[in-house]
MARROTI-56923 format. One record per residue (C-alpha): z, y, x; residue in three letters; residue number from 0. Coordinates in steps of 0.5 Angstrom, whole numbers, padded with zeros to 4 digits, m for minus. Layout:
BEGIN
      pz      py      px    aa     i
       Z       Y       X   ALA   NUM
...
END
This chain:
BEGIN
      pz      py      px    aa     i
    0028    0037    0006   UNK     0
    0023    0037    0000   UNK     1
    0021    0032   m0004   UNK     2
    0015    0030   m0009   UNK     3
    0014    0026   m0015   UNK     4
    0016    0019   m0012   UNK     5
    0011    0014   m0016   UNK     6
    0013    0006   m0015   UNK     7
    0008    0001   m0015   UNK     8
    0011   m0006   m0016   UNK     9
    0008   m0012   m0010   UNK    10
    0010   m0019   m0009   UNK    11
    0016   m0022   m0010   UNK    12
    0019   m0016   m0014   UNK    13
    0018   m0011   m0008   UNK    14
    0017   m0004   m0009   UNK    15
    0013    0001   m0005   UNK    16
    0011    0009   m0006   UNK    17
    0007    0013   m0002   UNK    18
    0012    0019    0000   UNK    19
    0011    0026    0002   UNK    20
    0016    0030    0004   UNK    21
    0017    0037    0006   UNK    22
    0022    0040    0012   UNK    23
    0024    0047    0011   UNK    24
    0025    0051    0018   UNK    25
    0028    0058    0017   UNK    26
    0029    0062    0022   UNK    27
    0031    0069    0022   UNK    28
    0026    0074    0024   UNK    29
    0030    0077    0030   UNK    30
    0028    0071    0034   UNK    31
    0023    0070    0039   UNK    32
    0016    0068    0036   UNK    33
    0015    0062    0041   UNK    34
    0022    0059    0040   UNK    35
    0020    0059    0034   UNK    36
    0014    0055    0036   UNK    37
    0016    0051    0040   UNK    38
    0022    0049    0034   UNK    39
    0017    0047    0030   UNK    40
    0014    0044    0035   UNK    41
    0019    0039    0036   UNK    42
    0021    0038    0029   UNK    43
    0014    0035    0028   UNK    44
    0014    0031    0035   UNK    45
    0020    0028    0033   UNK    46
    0018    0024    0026   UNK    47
    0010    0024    0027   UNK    48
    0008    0017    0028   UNK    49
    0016    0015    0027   UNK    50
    0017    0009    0024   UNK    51
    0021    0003    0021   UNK    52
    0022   m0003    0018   UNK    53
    0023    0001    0011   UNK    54
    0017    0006    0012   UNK    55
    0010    0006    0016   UNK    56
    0008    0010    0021   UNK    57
    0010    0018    0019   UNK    58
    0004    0023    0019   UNK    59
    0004    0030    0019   UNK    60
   m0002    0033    0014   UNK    61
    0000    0040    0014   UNK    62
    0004    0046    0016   UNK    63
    0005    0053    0013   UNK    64
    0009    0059    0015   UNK    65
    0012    0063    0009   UNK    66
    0015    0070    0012   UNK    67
    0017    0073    0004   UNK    68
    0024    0071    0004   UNK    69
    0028    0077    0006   UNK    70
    0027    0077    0013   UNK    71
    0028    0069    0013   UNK    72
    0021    0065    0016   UNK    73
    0020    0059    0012   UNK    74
    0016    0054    0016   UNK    75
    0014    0049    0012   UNK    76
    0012    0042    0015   UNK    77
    0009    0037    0010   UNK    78
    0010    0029    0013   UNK    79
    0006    0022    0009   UNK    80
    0009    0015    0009   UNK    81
    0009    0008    0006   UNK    82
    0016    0006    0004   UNK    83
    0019    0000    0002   UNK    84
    0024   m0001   m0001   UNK    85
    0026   m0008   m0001   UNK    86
    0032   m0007   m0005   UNK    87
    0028   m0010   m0011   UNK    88
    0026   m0016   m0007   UNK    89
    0028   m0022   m0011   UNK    90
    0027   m0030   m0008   UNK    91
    0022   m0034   m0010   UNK    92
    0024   m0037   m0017   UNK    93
    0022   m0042   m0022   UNK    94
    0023   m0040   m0029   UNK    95
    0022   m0044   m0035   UNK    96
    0018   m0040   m0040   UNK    97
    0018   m0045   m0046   UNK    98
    0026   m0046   m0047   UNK    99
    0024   m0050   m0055   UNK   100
    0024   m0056   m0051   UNK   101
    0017   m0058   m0054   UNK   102
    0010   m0059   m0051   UNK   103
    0005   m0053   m0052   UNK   104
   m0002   m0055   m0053   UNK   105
   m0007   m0052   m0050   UNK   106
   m0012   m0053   m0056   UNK   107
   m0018   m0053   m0051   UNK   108
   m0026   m0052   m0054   UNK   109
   m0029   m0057   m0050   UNK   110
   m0027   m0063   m0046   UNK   111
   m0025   m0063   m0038   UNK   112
   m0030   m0066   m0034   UNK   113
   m0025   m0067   m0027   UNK   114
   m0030   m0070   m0023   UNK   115
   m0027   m0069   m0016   UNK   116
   m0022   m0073   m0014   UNK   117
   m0019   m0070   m0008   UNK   118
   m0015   m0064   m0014   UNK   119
   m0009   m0067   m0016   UNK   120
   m0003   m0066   m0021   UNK   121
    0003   m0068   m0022   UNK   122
    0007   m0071   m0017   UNK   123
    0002   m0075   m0014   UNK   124
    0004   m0082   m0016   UNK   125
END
């Protein structure tokens, strides 16, 4: 099994997820039947297409190729893509104070609020 580059991107509540590509090396020996080793690589591929999980999406297969140049081994490559999730990273929802000085900050504003609605509410309501 091979792996690509494996690039994270950052989603809520500190989630990380990668789009995954994989590779899954079937080596033969050349002194096997042609169609066994079809039907193998057939089953591989069924086996985890359209596979999923709570951590992955949908696995797909994009692509096969047979590379026989490895002194008399076959080396069918099949490459796979999915979405992983890796919730390891999963943080609750939290309240963090930003201003720990204890003093007000300002917001040195340009222009006068006009709050016209008086449905928009602040505070605790009271």
């Amino acid at each position: 099994m091979e792996f690509t580059n494996i690039d994270f991107r950052s989603e809520t509540s500190g989630v990380q997820k990668c789009d995954l590509e994989f590779t899954i090396h079937c080596c033969f020996s050349q002194l096997i039947d042609d169609i066994d080793l079809l039907d193998t690589v057939q089953n591989v591929a069924s086996a985890l297409h359209l596979h999923s999980d709570d951590y992955f999406s949908a696995i797909t297969r994009v692509s096969e190729q047979m590379d026989p140049d490895h002194d008399r081994v076959i080396d069918w490559t099949i490459t796979f893509v999915c979405t992983l999730t890796d919730e390891l990273t999963f943080r609750e929802n939290q309240l963090t104070q930003i201003n720990t000085s204890g003093t007000d900050i300002g917001l040195e504003l340009t222009s006068d609020l006009d709050i016209d609605n008086t449905v928009i509410r602040s505070g605790d309501g009271q």
